[in-house]
C-alpha distance (Angstrom), angle and dihedral (degrees) to the residues before:
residue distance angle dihedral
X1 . . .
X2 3.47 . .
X3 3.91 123.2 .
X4 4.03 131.5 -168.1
X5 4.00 120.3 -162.4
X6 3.81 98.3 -172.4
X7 4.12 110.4 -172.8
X8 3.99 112.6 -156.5
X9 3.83 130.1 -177.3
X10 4.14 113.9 -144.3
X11 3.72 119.3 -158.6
X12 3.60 117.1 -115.3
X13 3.24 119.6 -83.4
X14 4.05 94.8 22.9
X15 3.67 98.0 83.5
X16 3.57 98.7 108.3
X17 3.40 92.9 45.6
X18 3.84 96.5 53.5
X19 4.01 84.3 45.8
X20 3.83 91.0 56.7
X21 4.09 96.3 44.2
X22 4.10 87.4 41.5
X23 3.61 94.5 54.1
X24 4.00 97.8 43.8
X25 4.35 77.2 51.4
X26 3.56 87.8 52.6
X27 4.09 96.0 46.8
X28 3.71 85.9 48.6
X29 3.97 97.1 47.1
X30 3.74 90.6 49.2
X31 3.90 90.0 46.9
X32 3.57 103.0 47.4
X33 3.98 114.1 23.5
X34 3.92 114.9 71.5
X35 3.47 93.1 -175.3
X36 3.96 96.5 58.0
X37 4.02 112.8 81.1
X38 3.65 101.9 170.7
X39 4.23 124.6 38.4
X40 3.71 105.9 154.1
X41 3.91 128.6 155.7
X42 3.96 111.6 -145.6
X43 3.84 124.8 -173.3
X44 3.87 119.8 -143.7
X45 3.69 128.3 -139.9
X46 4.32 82.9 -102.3
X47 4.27 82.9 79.8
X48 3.91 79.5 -154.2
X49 4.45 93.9 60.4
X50 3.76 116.4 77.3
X51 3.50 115.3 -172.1
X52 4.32 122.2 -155.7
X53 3.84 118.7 -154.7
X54 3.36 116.6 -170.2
X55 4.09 137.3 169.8
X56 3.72 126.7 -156.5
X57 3.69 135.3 175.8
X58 3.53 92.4 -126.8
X59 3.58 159.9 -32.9
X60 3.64 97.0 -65.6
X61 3.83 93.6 45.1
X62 3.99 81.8 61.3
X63 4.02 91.6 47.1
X64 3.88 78.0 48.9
X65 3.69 93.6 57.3
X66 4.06 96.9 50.8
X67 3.61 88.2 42.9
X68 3.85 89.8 58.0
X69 3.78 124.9 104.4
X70 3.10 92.2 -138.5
X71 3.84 96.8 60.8
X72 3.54 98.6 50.3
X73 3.48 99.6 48.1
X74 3.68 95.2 44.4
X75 3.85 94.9 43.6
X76 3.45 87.9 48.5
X77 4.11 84.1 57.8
X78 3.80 91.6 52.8
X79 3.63 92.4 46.2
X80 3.78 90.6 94.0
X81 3.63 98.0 42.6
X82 3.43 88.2 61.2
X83 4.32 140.8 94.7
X84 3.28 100.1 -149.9
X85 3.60 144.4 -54.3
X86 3.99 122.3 -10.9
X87 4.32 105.7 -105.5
X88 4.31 93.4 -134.5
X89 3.60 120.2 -150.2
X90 3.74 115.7 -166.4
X91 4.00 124.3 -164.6
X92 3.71 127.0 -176.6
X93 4.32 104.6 -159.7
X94 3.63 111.5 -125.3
């Protein structure tokens, strides 16, 4: 099992925004990849950092994710919502 903790900091002011496009992501992740078993958008007590956690059965159900439609058109909708790159943690389970 796979796991991605992906830590994002949203411009004031665009939260709501970012909320809206993450959780239409989210529906669509859940919907559409098999291989993904946890997509879920958690805010910190900075109201500006967002933090992803997300579970996959394996490196190609992560390939499967960027490959998606979905992700690239919706991460191209957060892009301006954003400060910054995404700081991406990646776990393997033991």
């Amino acid at each position: 099992m796979q796991t991605i903790v992906a830590t994002l900091k949203i411009k004031p002011g665009m939260e709501k925004e970012f909320e809206a496009i993450a959780a239409e992501l989210a529906a669509a992740v859940r919907k559409n990849e098999p291989g993904n078993k946890l997509y879920a958008l958690h805010r910190s007590e900075d109201p500006q950092k967002y933090v992803f956690v997300e579970r996959y059965d394996d490196e190609a159900a992560i390939e499967a994710h960027r490959a998606s439609d979905h992700y690239k058109t919706l991460g191209r909708k957060m892009g301006p919502c954003m400060e910054g790159r995404p700081e991406i943690l990646r776990l393997t389970e033991v």
